[in-house]
N, C-alpha and C positions, 0 to 999 in steps of 0.2 A: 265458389271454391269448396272441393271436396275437404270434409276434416276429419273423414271419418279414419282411425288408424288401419293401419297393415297388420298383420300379424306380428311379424319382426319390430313393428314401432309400440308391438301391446307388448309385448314380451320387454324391452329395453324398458318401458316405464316400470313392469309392474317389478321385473328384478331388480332396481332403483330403488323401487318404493320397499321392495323388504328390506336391500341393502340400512337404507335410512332408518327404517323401521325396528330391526333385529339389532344393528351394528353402532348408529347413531344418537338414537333418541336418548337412549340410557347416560351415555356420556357425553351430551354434547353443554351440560353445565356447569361440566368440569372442565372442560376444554377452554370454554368461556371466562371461569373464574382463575386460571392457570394463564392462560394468555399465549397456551402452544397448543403443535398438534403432533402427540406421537409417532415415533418414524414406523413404529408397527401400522397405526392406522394406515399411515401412506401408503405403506408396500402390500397392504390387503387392496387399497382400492389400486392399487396397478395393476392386480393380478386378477381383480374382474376387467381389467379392460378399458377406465374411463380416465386414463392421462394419457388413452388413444382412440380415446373420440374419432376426432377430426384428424388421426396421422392416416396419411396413404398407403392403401393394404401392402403394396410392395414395399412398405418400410417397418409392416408387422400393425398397421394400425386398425381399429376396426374400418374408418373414414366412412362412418355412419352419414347418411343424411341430415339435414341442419334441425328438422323436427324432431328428429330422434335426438337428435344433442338436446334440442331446446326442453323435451320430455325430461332427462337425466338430470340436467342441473335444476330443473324445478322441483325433483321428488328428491335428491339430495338437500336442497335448501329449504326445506318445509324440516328438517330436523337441524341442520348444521349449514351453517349460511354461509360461515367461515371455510369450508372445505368448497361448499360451492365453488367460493369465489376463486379459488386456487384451480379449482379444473378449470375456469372458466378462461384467466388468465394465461395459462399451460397448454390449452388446444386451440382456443380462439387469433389468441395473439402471437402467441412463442411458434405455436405449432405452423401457424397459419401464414407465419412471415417467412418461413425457412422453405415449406410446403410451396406457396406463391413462387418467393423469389430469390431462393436458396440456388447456388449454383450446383451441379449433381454432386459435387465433392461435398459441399453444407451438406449436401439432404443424406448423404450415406452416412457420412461424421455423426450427427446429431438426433435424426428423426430415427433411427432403431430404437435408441436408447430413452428420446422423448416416449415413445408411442408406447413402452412397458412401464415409465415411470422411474426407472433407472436415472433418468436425468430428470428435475423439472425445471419448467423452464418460466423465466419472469421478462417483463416487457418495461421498459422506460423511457417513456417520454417528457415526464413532466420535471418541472427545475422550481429549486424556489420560487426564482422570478416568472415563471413561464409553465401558466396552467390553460386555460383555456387558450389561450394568444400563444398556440403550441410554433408560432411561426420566429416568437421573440428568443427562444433557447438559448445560452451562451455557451454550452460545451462546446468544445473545439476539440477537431480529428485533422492535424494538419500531415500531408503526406511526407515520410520523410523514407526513400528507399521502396523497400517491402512491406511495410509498415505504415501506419500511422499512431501520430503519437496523439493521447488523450489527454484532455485536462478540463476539469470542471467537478459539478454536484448535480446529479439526480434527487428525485425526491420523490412522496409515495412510490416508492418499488416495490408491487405484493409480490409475497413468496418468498423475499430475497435471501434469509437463512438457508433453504433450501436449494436454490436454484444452483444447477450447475451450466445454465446457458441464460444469458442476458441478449435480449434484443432493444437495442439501444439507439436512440434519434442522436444524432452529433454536426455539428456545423463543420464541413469538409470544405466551404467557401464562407469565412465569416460575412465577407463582404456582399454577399448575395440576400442576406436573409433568409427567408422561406426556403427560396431557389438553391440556397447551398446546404440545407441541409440532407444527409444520409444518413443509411440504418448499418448499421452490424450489428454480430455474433462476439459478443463479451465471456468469454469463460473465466470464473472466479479466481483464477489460480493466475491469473496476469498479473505481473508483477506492476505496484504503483495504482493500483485499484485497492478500494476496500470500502467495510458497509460500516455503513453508523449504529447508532443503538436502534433497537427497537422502538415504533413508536406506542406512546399510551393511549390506545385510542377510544371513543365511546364504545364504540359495535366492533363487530366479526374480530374479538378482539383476538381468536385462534389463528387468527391468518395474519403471519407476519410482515409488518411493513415495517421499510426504515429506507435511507437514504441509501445511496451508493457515489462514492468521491471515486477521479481519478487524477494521478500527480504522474505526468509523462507518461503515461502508459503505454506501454508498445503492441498493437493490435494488429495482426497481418492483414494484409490488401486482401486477399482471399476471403474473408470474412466479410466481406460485402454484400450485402442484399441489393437485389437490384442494381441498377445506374448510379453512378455516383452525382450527389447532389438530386437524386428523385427520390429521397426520404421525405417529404412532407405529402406526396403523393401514395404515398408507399403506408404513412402513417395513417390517413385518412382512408383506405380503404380497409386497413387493417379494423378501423373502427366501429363498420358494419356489423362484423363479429362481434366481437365485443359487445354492444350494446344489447345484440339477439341475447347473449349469455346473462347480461346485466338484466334485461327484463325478466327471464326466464326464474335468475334468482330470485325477483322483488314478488313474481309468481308466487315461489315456495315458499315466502316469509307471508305474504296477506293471506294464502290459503290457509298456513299452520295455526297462523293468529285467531282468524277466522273460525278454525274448528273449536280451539280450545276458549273462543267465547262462547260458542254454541254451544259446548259441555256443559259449562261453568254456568250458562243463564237457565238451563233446568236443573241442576242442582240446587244452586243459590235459592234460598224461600227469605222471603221478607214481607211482612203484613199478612204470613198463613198459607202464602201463594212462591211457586216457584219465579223468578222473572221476569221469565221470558212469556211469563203470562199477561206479562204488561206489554200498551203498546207501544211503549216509547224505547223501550228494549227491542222488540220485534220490526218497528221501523229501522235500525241500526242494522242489525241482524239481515232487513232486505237489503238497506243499502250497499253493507260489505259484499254479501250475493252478490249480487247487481254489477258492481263494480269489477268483483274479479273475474266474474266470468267477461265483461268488455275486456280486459284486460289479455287477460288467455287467448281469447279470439283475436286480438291484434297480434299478440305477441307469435300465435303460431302462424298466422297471415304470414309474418314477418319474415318468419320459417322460410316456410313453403317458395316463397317468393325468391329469398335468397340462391333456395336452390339452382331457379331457373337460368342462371347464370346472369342474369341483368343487374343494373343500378337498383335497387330499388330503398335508397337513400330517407325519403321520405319516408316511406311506411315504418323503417326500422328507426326511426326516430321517435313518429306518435308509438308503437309500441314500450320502447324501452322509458319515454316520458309520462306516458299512462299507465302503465305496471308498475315504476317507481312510484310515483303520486298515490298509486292505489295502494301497494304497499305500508305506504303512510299511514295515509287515511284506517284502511283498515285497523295496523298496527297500534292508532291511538283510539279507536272506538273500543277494536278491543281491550286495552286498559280499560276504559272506563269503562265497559262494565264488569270487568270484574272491580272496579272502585279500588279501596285502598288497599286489596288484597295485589293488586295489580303492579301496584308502585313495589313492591317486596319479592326478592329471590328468590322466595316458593313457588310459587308461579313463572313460567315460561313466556308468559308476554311482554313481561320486562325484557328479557332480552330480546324477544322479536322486534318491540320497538325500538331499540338500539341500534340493532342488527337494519331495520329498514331505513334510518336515517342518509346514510351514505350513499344510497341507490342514487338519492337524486343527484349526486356530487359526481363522480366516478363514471366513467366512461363516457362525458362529457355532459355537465350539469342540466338542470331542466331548461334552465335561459339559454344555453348554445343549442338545445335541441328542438327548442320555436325557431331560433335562428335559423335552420338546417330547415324545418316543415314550411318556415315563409316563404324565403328564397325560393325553393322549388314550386310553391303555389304562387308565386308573383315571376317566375321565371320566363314564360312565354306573352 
């Protein structure tokens, strides 16, 4: 498999990489310690183009290829993890369900205004009760006329301060389970909807999450994605994305991590000697190498593969589970060695450690994602 880039795929990373570099890195501790993200920042990155990723040219979007996406949110997340995750969410899933399986009325309504950033958009699946076992959901979408009426609680919804389009799992046959559930098109301003507080969270704490309730809520039929009752079909494709975005970001944190121990271990001098002059530092230092570049190489695999129009389930699994994990890994060697400077707000690796936690959680955790790599290697 060729990996070498295109020109247009060197160009989308390397204006990423100054985007992050010039716009991000300076405030992205503030953003952190504040627990938002400016409506200015937003509407600078709309206006480069990247909450139109993945929208279809005919609806104003760039609809880059999936490498080229996978490049953007990696050089985005090496400064700001938190904004990552918002494009990630906004092209991958919002964009991606409406794009799929938006009727042409969705896709002119919504994807103009997704594809410049004018709207963003958030995705919901998961309920108190029902995180991975995304088949258990109790919201209920019962038909009533033109309409259907909603009632229940969402839970982690990124972005939701923001969003002006929610794509939403709802049970349109309680009695089916799996089989009854469907997606729609939620816009905020629906009366008998509304969002919870913000939550407190360890990492990306720039990117808002909170719940979202709805008491009777009246939804039009038009707003249907897809078949009715083929939401659980609908949700698990959508996930592929997702996950390519999710590894993409766990990328940009163990690479950031990763540089800023390699600064810090020729800096740092203890016993006369810089660190990384030792070789119990320089073992560490190979191993996070090592690690992230396996990492990258799955993850653009990952890419490349999705483009070709196939399933390719498996691969975007071990990617997004080894870029998380690497993530990790890296994000706590680099603490250690920057040692007790490491644990303290002066330093950037605190937060990158924070910030990688969640990877393995979100987008479907590291144990549903052996799940996912078994079954298809035990499958034939």
């Amino acid at each position: 498999m060729d990996f070498d880039l295109s020109e247009d795929q060197i160009m989308m990373r390397d204006s990423a990489r100054e985007f992050a570099d010039k716009r991000l890195k300076d405030i992205a501790e503030e953003l952190d310690a504040k627990a938002t993200m400016p409506d200015e920042l937003l509407a600078e990155t709309g206006e480069l183009g990247y909450f139109g990723l993945l929208a279809p040219d005919q609806y104003g979007g760039l609809e880059v290829d999936m490498l080229s996406y996978a490049l953007v949110i990696e050089e985005i997340a090496r400064k700001c993890a938190g904004l990552a995750i918002t494009l990630s969410v906004h092209n991958s899933l919002t964009i991606g369900a409406i794009a799929t399986y938006g009727t042409d009325e969705n896709k002119e309504k919504f994807l103009p205004k997704l594809a410049t950033g004018e709207f963003i958009g958030a995705y919901s699946l998961s309920e108190p009760d029902s995180g991975t076992d995304a088949g258990s959901l109790k919201t209920t979408a019962i038909a009533d006329g033109d309409h259907y009426i909603l009632n229940g609680t969402k839970n982690w919804v990124s972005t939701a301060k923001w969003a002006k389009v929610f794509v939403v799992f709802v049970l349109t046959n309680p009695e089916a389970g799996s089989k009854g559930i469907s997606c729609l098109v939620v816009e905020p301003e629906t009366e008998g909807m509304s969002l919870g507080v913000p939550e407190k969270k360890m990492g990306l704490k720039c990117s808002d999450t909170r719940d979202i309730s709805f008491l009777d809520a009246k939804v039009p039929k038009a707003n249907l994605l897809g078949e009715e009752h083929n939401g659980f079909k609908i949700a698990l494709s959508l996930l592929d994305n997702g996950r390519i975005g999710v590894a993409s970001q766990a990328l940009g944190i163990a690479q950031e991590a990763f540089n800023e121990a390699l600064s810090y271990s020729k800096e740092r001098k203890q016993f006369g000697r810089p660190i990384c002059d030792f070789q119990a530092i320089q073992f560490k230092l190979a191993d996070m190498a090592m690690r992230i570049d396996c990492a990258r190489l799955m993850t653009y695999r990952a890419a490349v593969l999705k483009d070709t129009d196939g399933r390719y389930s498996k691969e975007i699994s071990m990617a997004k589970l080894y870029a998380s994990e690497t993530a990790n890994y890296v994000a706590n060697q680099a603490l250690q060695i920057h040692g007790g400077y490491g644990y303290v707000k002066e330093y950037p690796v605190e937060r990158y450690f924070r910030d990688a936690r969640v990877t393995e959680i979100y987008e479907g955790t590291s144990e549903a994602q052996r799940i996912v790599i078994s079954r298809d290697l035990l499958k034939d």
